[in-house]
Biopython code that builds the backbone (N, CA, C, O; Angstrom):
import numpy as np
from Bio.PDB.StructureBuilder import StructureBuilder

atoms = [
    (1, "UNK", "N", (36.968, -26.358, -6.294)),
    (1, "UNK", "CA", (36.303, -25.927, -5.068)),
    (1, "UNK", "C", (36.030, -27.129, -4.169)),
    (1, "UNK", "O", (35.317, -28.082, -4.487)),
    (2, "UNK", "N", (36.797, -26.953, -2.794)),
    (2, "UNK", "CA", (35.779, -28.456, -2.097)),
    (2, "UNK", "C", (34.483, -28.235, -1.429)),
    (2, "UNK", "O", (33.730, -27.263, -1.359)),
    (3, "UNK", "N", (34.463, -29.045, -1.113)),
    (3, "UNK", "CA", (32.808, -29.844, -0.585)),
    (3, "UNK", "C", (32.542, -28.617, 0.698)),
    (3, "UNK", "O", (31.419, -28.437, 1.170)),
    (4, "UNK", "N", (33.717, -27.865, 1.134)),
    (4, "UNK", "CA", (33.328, -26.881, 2.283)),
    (4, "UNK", "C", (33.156, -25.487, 1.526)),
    (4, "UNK", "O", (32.400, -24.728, 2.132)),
    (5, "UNK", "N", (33.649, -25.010, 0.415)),
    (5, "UNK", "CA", (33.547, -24.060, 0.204)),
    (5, "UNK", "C", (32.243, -23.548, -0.622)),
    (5, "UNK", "O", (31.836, -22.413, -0.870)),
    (6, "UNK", "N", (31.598, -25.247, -1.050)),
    (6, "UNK", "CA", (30.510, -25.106, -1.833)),
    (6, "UNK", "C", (29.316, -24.481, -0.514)),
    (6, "UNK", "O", (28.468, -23.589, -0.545)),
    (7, "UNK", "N", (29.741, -25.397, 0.520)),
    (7, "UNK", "CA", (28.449, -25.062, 1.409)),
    (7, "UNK", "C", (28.730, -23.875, 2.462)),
    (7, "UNK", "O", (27.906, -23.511, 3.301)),
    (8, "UNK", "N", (29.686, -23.466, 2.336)),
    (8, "UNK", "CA", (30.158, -21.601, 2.921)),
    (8, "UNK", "C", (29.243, -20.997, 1.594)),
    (8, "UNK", "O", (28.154, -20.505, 1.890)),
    (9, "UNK", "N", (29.556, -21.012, 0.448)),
    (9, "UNK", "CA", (29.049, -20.532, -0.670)),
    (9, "UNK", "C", (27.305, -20.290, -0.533)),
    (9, "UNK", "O", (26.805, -19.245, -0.948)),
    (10, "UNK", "N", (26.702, -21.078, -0.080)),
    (10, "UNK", "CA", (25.521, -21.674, -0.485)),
    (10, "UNK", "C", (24.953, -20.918, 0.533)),
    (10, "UNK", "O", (24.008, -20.143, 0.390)),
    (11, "UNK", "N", (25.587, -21.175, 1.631)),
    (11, "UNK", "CA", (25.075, -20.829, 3.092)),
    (11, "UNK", "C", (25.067, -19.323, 3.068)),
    (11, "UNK", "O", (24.037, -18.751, 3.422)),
    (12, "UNK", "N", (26.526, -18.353, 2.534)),
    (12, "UNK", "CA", (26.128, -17.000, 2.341)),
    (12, "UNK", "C", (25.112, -16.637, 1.647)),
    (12, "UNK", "O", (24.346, -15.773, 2.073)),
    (13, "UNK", "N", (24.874, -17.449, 0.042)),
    (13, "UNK", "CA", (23.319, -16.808, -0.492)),
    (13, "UNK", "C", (22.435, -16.790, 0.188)),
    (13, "UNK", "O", (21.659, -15.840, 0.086)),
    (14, "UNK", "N", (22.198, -17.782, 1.117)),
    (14, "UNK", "CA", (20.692, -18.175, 2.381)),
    (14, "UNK", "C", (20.339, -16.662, 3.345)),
    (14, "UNK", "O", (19.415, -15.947, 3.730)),
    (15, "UNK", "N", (21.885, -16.829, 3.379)),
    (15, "UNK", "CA", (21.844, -15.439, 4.404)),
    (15, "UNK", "C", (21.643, -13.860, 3.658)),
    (15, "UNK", "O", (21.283, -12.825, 4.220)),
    (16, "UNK", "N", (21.951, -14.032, 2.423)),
    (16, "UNK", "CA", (21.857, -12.528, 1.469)),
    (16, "UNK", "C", (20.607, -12.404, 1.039)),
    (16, "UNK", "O", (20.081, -11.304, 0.869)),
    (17, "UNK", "N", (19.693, -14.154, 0.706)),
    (17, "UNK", "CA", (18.602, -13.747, 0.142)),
    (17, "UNK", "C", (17.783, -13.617, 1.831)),
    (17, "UNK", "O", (17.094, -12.611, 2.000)),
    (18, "UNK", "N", (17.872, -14.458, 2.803)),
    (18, "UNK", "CA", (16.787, -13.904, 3.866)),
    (18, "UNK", "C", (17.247, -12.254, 4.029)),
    (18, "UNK", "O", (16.303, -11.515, 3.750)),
    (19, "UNK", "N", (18.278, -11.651, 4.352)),
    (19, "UNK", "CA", (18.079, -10.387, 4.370)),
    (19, "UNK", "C", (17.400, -9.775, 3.213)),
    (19, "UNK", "O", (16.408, -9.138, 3.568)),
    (20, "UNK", "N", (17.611, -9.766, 1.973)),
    (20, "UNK", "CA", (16.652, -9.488, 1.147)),
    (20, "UNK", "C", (15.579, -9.430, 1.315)),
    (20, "UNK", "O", (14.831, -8.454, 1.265)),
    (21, "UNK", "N", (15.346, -10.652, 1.572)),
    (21, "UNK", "CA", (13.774, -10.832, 1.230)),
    (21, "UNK", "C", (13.032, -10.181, 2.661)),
    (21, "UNK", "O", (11.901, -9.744, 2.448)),
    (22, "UNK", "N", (13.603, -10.045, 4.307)),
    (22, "UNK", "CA", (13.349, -8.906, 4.868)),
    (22, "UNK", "C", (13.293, -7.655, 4.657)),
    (22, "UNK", "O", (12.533, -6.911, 5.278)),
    (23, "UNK", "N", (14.345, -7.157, 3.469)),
    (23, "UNK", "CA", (13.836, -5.946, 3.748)),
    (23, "UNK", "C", (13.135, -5.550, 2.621)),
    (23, "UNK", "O", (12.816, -4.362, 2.575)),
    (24, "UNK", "N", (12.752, -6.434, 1.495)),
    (24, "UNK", "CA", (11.615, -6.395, 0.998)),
    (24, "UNK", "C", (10.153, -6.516, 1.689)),
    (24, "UNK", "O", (9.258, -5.817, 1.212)),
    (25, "UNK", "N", (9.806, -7.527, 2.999)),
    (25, "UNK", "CA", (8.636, -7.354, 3.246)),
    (25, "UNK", "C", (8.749, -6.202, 4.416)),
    (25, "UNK", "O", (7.667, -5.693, 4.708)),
    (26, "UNK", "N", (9.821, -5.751, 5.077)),
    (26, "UNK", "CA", (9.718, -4.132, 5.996)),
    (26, "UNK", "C", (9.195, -3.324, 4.984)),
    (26, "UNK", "O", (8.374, -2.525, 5.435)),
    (27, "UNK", "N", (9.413, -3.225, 3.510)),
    (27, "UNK", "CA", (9.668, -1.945, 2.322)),
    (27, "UNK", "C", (7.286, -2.309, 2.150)),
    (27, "UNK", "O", (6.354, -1.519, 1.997)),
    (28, "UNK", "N", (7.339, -3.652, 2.278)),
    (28, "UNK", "CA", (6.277, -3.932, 1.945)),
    (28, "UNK", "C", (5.085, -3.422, 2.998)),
    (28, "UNK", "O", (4.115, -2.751, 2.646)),
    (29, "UNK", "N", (5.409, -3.972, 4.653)),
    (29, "UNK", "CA", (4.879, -3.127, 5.251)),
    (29, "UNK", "C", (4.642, -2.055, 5.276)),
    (29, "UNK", "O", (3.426, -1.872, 5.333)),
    (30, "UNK", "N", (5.253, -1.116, 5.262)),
    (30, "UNK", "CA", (5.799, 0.558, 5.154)),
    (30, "UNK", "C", (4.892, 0.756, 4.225)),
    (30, "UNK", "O", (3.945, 1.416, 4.653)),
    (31, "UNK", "N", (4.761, 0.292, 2.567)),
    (31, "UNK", "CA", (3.968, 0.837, 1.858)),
    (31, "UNK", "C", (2.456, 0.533, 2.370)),
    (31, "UNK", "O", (1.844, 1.573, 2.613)),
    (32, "UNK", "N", (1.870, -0.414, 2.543)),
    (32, "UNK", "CA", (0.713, -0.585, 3.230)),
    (32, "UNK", "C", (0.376, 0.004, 4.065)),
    (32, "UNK", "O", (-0.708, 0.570, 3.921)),
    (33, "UNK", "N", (1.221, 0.203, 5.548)),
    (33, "UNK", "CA", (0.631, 1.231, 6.353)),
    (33, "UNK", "C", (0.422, 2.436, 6.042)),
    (33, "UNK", "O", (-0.504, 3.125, 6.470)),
    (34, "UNK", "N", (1.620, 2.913, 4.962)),
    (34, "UNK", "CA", (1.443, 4.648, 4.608)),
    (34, "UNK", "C", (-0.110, 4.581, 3.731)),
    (34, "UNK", "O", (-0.987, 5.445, 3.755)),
    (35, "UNK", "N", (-0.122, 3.326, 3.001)),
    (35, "UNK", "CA", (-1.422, 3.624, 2.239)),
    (35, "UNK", "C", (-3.090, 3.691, 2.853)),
    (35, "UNK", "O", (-4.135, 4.119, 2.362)),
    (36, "UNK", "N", (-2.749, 3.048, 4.154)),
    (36, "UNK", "CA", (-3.820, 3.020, 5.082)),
    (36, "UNK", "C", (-3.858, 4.262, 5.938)),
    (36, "UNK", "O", (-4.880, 4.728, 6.442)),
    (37, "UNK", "N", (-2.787, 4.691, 6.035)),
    (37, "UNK", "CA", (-2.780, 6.186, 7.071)),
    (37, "UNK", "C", (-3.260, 7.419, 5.891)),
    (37, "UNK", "O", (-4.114, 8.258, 6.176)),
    (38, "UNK", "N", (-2.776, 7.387, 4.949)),
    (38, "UNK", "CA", (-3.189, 8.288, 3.516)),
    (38, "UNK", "C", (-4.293, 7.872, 3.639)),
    (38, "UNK", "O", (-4.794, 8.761, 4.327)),
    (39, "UNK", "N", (-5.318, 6.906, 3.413)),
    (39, "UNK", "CA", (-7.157, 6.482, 3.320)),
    (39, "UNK", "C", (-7.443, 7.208, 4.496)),
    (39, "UNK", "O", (-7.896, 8.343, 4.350)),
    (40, "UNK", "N", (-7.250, 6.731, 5.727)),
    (40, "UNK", "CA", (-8.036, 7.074, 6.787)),
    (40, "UNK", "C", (-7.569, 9.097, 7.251)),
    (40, "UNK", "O", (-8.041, 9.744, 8.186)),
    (41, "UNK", "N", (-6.855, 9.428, 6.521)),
    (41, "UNK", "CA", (-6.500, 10.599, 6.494)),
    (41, "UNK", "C", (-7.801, 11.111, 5.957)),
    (41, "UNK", "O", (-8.710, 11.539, 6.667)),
    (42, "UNK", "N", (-7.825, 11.025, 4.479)),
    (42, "UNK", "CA", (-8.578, 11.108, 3.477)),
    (42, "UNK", "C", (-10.216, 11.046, 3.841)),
    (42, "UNK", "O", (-11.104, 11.871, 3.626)),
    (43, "UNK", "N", (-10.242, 9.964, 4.365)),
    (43, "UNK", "CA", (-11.583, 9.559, 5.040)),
    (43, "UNK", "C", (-11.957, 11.047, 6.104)),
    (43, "UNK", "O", (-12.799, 11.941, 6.010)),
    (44, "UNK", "N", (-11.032, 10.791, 6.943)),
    (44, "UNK", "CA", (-11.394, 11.984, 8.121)),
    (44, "UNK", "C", (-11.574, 13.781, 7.243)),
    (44, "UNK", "O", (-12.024, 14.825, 7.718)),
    (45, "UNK", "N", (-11.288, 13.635, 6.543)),
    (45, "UNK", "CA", (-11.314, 15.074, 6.158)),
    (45, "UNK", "C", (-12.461, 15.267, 4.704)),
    (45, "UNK", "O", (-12.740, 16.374, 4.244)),
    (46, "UNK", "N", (-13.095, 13.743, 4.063)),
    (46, "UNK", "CA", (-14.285, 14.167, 3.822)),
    (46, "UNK", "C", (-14.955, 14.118, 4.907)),
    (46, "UNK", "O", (-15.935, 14.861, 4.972)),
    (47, "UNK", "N", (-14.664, 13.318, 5.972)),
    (47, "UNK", "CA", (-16.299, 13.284, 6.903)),
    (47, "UNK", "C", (-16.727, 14.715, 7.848)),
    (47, "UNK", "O", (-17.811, 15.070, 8.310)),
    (48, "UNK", "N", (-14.768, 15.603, 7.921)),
    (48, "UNK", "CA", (-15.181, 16.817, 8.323)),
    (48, "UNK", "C", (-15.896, 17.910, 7.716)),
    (48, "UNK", "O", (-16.594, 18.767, 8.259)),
    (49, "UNK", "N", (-15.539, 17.700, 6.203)),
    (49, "UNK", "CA", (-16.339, 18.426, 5.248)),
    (49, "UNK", "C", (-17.483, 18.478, 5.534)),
    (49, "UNK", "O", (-18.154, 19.440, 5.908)),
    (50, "UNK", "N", (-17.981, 16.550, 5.228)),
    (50, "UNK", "CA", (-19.412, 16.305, 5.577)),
    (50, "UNK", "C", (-20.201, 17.205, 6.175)),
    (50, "UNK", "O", (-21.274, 17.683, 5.807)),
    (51, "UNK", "N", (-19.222, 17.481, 7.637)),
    (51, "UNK", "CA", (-19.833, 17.741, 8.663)),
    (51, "UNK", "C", (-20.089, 18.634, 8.577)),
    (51, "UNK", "O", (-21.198, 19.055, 8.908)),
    (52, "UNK", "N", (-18.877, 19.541, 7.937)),
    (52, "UNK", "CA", (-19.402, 20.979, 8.043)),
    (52, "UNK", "C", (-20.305, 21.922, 6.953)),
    (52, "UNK", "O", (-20.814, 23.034, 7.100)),
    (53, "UNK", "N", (-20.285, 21.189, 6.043)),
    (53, "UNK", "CA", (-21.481, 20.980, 4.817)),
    (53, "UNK", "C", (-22.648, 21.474, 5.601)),
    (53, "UNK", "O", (-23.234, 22.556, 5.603)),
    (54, "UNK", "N", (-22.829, 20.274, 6.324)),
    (54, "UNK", "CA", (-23.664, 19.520, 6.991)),
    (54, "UNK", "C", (-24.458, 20.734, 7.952)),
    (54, "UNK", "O", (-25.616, 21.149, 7.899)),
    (55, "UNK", "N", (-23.168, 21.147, 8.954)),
    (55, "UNK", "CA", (-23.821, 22.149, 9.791)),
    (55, "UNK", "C", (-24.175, 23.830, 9.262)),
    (55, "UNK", "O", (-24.917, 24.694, 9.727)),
    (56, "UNK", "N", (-23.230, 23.792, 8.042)),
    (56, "UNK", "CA", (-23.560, 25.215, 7.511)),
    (56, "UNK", "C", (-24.741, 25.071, 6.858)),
    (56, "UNK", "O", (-25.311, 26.155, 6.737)),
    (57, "UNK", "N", (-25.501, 23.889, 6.253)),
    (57, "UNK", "CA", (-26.716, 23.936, 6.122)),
    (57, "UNK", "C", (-27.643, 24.486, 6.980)),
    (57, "UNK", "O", (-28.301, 25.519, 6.852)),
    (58, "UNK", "N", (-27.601, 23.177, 8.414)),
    (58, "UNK", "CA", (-28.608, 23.939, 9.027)),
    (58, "UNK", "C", (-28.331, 25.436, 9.392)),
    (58, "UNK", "O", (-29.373, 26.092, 9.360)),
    (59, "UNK", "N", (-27.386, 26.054, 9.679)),
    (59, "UNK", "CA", (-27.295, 27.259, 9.926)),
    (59, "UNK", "C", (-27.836, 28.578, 9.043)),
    (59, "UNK", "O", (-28.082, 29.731, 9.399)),
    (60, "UNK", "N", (-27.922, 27.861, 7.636)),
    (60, "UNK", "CA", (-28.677, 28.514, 6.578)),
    (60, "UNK", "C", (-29.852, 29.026, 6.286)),
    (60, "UNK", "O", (-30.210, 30.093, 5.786)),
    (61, "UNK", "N", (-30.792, 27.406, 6.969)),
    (61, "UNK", "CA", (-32.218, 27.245, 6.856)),
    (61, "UNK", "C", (-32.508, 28.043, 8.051)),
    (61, "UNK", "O", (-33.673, 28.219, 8.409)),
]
sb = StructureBuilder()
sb.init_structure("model")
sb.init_model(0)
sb.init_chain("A")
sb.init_seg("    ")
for serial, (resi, resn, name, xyz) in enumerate(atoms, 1):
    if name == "N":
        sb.init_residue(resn, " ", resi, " ")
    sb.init_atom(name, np.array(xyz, "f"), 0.0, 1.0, " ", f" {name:<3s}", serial, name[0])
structure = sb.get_structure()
């Protein structure tokens, strides 16, 4: 192998692992935001409960 084909060689892994390793941290984003949109989902629909807990009480008393 010469001295050019080592660094064509070398230079394609650079380029296979940065794409990699992009679309490992896109895959990484993606899971984080879905896990934050799932919480604040979650969140909003105990606090509607809460609420309506809340108001069918007083409507009780």
């Amino acid at each position: 192998m010469t001295f050019l084909s080592v660094v064509v060689l070398l230079y394609s892994f650079l380029i296979a692992g940065q794409l990699l390793l992009g679309v490992w941290v896109v895959v990484f984003v993606w899971i984080v935001y879905f896990f934050r949109l799932v919480l604040a989902i979650e969140r909003m629909h105990r606090r509607s409960k809460k609420c309506r807990q809340w108001t069918e009480g007083r409507v009780l008393t």
